[in-house]
VOMI-455332 format. One line per field, with one value per residue (C-alpha): residue number from 1; residue in one letter; x, y, z. Coordinates in Angstrom, 1 decimal. Each point is the difference from the previous one (the first is absolute). Layout:
N
vogu = [NUM;...]
zapa = [a;...]
east = [X;...]
north = [Y;...]
up = [Z;...]
REM end
This chain:
393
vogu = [1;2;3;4;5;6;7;8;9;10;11;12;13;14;15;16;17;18;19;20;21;22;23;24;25;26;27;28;29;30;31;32;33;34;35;36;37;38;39;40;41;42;43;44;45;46;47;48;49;50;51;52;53;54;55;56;57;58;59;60;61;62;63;64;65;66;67;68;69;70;71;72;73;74;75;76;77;78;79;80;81;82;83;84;85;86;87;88;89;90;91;92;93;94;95;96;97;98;99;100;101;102;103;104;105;106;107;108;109;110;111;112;113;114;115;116;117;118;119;120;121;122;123;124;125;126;127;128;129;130;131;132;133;134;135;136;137;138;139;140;141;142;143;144;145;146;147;148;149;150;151;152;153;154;155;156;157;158;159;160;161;162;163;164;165;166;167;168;169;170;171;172;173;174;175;176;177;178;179;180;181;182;183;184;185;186;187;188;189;190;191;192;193;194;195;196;197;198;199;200;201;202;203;204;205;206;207;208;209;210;211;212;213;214;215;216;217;218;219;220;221;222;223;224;225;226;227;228;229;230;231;232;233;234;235;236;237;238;239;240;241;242;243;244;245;246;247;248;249;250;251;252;253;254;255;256;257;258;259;260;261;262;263;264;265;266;267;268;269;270;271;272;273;274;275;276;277;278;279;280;281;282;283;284;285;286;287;288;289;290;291;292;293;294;295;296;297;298;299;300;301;302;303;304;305;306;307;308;309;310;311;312;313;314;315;316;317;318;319;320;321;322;323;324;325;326;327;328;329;330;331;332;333;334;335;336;337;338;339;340;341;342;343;344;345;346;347;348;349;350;351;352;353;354;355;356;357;358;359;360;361;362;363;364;365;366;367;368;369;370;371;372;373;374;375;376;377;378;379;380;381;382;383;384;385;386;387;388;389;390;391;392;393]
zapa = [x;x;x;x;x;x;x;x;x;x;x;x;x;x;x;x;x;x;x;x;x;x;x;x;x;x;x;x;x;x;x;x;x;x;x;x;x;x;x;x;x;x;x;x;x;x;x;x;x;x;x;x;x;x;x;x;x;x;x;x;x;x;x;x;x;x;x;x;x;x;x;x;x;x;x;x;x;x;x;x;x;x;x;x;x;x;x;x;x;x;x;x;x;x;x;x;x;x;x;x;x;x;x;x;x;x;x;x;x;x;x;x;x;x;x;x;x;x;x;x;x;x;x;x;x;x;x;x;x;x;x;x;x;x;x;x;x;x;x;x;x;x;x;x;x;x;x;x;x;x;x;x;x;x;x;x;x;x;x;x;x;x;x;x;x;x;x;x;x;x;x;x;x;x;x;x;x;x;x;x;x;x;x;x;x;x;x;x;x;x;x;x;x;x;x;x;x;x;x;x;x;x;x;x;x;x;x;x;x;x;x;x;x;x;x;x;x;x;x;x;x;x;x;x;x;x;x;x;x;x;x;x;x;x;x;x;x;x;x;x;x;x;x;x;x;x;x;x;x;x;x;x;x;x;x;x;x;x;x;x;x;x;x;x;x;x;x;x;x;x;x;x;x;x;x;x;x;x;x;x;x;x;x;x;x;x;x;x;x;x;x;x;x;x;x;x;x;x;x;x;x;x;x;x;x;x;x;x;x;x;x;x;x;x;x;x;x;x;x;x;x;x;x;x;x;x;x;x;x;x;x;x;x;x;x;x;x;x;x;x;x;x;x;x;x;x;x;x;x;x;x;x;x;x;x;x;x;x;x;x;x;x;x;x;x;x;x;x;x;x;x;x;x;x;x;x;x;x;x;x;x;x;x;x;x;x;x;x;x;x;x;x;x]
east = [0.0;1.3;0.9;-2.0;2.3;-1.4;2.1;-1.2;1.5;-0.8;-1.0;0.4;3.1;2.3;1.7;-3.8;0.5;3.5;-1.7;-2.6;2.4;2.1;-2.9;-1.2;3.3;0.2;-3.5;1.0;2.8;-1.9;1.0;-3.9;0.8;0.9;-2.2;-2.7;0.3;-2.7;0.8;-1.3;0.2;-0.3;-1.1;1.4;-2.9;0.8;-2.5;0.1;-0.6;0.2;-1.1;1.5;0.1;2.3;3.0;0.3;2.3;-1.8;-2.9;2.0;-0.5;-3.2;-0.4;-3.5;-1.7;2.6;-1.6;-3.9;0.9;2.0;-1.4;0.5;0.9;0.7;1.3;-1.3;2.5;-1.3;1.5;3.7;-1.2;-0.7;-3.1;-0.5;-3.5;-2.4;-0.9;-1.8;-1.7;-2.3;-4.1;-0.2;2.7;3.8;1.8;3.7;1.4;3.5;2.7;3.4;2.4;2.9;0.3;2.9;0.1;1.6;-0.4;2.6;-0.1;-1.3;-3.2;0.0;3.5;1.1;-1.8;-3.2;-1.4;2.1;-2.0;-3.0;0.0;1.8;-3.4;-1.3;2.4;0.8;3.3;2.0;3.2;2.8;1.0;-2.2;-1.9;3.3;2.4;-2.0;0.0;3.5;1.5;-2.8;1.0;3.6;1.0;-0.6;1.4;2.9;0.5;-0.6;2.6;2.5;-0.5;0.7;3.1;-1.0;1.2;-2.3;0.4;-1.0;-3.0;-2.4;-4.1;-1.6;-4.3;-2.0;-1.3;3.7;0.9;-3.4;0.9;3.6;1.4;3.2;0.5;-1.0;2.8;2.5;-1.3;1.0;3.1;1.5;0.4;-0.2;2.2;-1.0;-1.1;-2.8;-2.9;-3.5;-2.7;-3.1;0.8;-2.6;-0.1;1.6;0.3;2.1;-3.6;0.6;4.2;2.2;3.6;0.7;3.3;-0.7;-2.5;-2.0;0.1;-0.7;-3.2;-1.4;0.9;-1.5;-3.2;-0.2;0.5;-2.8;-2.5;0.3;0.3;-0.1;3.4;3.7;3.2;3.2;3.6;3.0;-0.2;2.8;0.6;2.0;-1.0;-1.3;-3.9;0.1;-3.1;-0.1;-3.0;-0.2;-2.3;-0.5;-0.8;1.6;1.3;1.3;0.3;1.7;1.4;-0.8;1.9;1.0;-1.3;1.0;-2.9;0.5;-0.7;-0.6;0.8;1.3;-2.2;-1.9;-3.4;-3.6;0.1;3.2;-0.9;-3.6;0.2;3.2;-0.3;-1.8;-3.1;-1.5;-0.9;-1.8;3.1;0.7;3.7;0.9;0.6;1.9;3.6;2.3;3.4;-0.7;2.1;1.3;3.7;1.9;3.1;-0.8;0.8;-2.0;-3.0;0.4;0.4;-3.4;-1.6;1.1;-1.1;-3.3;-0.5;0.9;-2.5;-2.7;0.4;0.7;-3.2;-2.1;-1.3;-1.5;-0.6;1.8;0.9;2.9;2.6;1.4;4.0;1.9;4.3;1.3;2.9;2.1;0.5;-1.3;-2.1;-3.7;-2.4;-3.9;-2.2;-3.6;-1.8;-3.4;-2.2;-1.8;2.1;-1.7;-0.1;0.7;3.6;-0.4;2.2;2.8;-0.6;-0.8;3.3;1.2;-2.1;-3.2;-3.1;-2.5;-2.3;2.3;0.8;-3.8;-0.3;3.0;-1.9;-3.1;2.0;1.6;-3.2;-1.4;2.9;-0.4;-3.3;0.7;2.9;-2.7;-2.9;2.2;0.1;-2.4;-2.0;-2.4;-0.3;-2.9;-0.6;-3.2;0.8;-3.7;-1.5;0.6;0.7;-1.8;-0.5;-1.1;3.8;1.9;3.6;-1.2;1.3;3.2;2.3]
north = [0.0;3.5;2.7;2.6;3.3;3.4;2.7;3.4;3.2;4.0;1.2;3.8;0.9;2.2;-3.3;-0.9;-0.4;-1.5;-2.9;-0.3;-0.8;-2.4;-2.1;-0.3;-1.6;-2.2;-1.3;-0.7;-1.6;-2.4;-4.0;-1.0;-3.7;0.6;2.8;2.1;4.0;2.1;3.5;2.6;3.4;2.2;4.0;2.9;0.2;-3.3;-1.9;-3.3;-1.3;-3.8;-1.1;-0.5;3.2;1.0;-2.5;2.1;2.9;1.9;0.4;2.4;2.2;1.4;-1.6;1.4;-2.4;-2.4;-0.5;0.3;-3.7;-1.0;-1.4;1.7;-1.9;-0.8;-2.9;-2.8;-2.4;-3.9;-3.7;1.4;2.1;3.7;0.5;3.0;1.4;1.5;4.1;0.8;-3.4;-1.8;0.4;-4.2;-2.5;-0.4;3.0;-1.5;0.8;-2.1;-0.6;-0.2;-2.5;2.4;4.0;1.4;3.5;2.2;3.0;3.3;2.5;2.0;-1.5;-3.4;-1.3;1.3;-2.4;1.1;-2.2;-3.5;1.2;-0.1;-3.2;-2.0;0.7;-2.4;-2.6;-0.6;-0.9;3.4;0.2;2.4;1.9;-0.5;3.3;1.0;-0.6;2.3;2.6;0.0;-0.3;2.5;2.6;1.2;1.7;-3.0;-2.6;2.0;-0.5;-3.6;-0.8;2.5;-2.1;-3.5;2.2;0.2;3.1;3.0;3.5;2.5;1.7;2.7;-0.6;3.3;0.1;2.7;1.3;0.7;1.7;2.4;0.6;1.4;-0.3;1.4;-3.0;-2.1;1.0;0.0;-3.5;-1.4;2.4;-0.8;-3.5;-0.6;2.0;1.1;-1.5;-1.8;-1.6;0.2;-3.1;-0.8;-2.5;-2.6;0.2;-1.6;-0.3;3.9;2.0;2.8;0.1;3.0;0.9;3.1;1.8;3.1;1.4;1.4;-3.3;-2.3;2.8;-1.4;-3.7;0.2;1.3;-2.2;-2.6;0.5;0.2;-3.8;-0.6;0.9;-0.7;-0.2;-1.6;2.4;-1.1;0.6;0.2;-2.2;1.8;-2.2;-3.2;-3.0;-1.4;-4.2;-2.2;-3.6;-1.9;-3.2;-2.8;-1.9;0.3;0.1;-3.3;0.2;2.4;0.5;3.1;0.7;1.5;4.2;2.6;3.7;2.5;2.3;4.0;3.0;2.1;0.1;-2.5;-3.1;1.7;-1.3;0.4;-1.7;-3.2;-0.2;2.4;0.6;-4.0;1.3;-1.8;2.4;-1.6;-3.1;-2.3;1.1;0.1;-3.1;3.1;2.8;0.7;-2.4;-2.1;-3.6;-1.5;2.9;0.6;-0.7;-1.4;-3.7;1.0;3.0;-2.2;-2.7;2.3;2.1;-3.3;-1.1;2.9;-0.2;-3.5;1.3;3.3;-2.3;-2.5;2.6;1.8;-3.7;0.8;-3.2;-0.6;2.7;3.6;2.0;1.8;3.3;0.4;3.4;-0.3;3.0;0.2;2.9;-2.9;-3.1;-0.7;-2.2;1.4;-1.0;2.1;-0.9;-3.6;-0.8;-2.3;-0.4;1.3;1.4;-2.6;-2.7;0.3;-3.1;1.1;0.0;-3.9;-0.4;0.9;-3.0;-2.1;0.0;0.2;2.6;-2.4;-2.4;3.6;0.2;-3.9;-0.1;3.3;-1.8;-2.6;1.5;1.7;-3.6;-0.8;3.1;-1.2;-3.8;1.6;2.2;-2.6;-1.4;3.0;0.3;3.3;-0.8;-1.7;-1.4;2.4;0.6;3.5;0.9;-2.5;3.0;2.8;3.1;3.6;1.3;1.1;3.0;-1.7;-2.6;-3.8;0.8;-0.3]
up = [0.0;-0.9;2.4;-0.2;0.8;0.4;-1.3;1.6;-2.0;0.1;3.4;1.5;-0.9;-2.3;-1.5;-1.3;-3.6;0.6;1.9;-2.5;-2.4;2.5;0.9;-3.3;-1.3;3.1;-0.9;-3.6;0.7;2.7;-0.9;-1.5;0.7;3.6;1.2;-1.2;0.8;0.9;-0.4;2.6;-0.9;3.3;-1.2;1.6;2.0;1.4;-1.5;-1.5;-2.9;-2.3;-3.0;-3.4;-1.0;2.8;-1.3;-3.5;0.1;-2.9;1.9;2.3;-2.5;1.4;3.4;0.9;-3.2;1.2;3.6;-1.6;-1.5;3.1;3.5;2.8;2.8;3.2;2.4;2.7;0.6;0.6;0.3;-1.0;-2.8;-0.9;-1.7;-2.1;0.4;-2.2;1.7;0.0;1.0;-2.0;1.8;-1.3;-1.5;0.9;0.2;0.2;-3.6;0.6;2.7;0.4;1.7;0.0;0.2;-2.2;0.3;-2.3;0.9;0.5;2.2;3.5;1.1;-2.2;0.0;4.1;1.3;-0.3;-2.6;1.9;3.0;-1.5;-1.7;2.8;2.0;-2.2;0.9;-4.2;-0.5;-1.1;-2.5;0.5;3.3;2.9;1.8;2.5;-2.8;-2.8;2.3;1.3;-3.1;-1.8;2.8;-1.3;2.9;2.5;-2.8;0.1;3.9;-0.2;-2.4;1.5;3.4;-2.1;-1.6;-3.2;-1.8;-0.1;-0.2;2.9;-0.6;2.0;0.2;0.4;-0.1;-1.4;2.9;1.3;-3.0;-0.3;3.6;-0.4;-3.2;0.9;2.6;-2.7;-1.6;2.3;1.4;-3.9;-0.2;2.9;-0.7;-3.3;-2.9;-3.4;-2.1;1.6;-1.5;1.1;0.0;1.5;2.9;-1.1;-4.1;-2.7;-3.8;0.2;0.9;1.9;-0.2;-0.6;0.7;1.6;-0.3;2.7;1.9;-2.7;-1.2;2.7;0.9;-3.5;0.4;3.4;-1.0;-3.4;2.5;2.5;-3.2;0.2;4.0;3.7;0.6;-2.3;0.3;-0.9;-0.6;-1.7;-4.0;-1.6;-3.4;-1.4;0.3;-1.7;1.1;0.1;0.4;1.2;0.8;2.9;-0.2;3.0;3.5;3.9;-0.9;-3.1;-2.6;-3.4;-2.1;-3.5;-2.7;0.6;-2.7;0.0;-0.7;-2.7;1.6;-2.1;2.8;3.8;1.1;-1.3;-0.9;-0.5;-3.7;-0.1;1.8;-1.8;-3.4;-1.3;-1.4;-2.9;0.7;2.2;3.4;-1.5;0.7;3.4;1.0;-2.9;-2.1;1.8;-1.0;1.7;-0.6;0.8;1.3;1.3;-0.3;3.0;1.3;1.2;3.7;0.1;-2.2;3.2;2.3;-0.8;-0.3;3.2;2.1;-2.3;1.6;3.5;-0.2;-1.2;2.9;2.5;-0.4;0.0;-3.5;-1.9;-3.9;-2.8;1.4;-2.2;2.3;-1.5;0.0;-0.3;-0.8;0.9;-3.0;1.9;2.8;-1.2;3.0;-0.4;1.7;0.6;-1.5;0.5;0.0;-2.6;2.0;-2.6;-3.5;-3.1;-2.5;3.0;-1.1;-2.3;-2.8;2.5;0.5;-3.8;-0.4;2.2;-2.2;2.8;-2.5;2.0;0.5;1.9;1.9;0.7;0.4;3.0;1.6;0.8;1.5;2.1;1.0;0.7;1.9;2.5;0.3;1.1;2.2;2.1;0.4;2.5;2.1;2.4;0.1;2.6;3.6;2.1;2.3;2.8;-0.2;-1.6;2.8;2.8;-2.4;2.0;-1.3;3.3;1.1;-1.2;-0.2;-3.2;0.2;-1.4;3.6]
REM end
């Protein structure tokens, strides 16, 4: 019997159309033998929708016709399956439209990809692929990735978080706060984004006044830290889990400017966006020196495992050339594209990429039906309300 995987796309966030185009390709490329895809298309308005229609990339073209031949949906989970529900409800007849064995999200992005979306569906108890909830959210949060790995020693540069409201309080502490620790140039992000939205490098004050504010068009809080200007950007994905994990080939994006933009990574292929990052500029394999290639490859293993991520993230390298020195730039916990032409080109077909995911997704899910999470307890038996301290004592 086939596996039925759901693979949820879009959601609330800036990265949208990116994940549109992500999940789509991940539910082409499904094995048809082994499992059978059902694509779940979640609006910006965070509702849900199924159907065929959903699973056809041209019909993105005009996504208001698109949902009016879709079915809304939502979810009840029952006997070790989540059932996708008509809404809303039929008044007489069966209102489940499908269900899913397996979750797969692939989604990019605040509010879908931090852990929000893993939260959500591990209510349901339906096994999940990719990073659980606390390791989306550590590793989605830059500045507290950053920590983490610099406590396991992995190489990362300083950096200063500053939040909106401390910079409309006093921008000239603001200022100082960065200045004072970090030198020019520095480059500006939003602390919890990816795929380049929201990034600028700032080479004074005038400068780092507009980065900032670009900055906090996109979020609450941003991440600030030294600009390397002359430096090559590496990417290497991991496969695997806490147990085991393995390293795929390195590429080397292709920048038309400081930084690695948005149009770079999904426009500059001459496709437009409708292959995702397959298409962006890059040199693949990228062109290192075999210790530095092992050496990026190595750490890339050690970054995944430290922060306890599970299926296919892509962790982005930066070389300083003035000093040679690797650094860890940011981690993808879920990467545009799923990374899978970095494994094509170890001769890993996309959907054995896809095909390995899911298992290791069903292997998490074996490991933690054997942990208990719940006890016997009378506690309810003589639970009163009557008291002003609670039971907790």
């Amino acid at each position: 019997m086939k596996i039925k995987v759901g693979v949820f796309f879009g959601g609330k966030s800036v990265e949208h159309e990116v994940s549109v185009i992500s999940g789509i390709q991940a539910f082409n490329a499904f094995n048809r033998e082994k499992y059978e895809p059902v694509p779940i298309y979640i609006t910006k308005e965070n509702e849900i929708y199924t159907g065929e229609a959903v699973g056809d990339i041209k019909n993105y073209k005009n996504i208001p016709e698109l949902l009016k031949k879709s079915i809304r949906v939502f979810f009840i989970c029952e006997q070790g399956k989540l059932n996708l529900v008509q809404y809303p409800a039929k008044k007489f007849g069966n209102s489940i439209v499908d269900y899913i064995d397996v979750a797969f999200p692939v989604v990019h992005g605040a509010n879908v990809e931090d852990g929000s979306l893993q939260g959500f569906l591990r209510h349901y108890n339906v096994p999940l692929v990719g990073c659980d909830v606390a390791a989306s959210a550590v590793t989605m949060d830059k500045y507290v990735m950053k920590t983490v790995l610099k406590d396991n020693d992995i190489p990362v540069l300083d950096c200063v978080t500053l939040n909106v409201k401390e910079y409309q309080a006093d921008e000239e502490k603001a200022y100082h706060k960065i200045e004072d620790r970090i030198e020019y140039p520095v480059i500006v992000k939003p602390v919890n984004l990816g795929s380049s939205v929201g990034i600028k490098v700032a080479k004074d004050r005038d400068g780092l006044k507009e980065a900032l504010e670009y900055a906090y068009e996109f979020g609450q809080k941003v991440l600030v830290e030294h600009a390397i200007m002359n430096l090559r950007e590496i990417n290497c994905s991991v496969l695997g889990d806490y147990e085991s994990a393995q390293a795929s080939e390195c590429e080397e994006p292709v920048s038309s400017d400081e930084i690695l933009s948005y149009e770079d990574k999904y426009v500059a292929g001459g496709k437009g966006a409708s292959e995702g990052m397959r298409t962006a500029k890059r040199e693949l394999p990228a062109k290192l020196d075999p210790e530095i290639r092992e050496e990026i490859r190595t750490l890339a293993v050690k970054t995944f495992q430290v922060l306890d991520c599970n299926g296919v993230s892509r962790i982005d390298f930066m070389i300083d050339k003035d000093t040679g020195k690797v650094y860890v730039n940011e981690i993808n916990p879920i990467p545009g594209s799923l990374a899978f032409y970095l494994w094509e080109a170890m001769g890993k077909p996309y959907a054995q990429l896809l095909d390995d995911m899911v298992k290791l997704a069903l292997k998490r899910e074996r490991e933690e039906e054997n942990l208990m999470t719940s006890f016997q307890s009378n506690i309810l038996q003589n639970a009163s309300l009557g008291g002003t301290k609670g039971v907790k004592k």
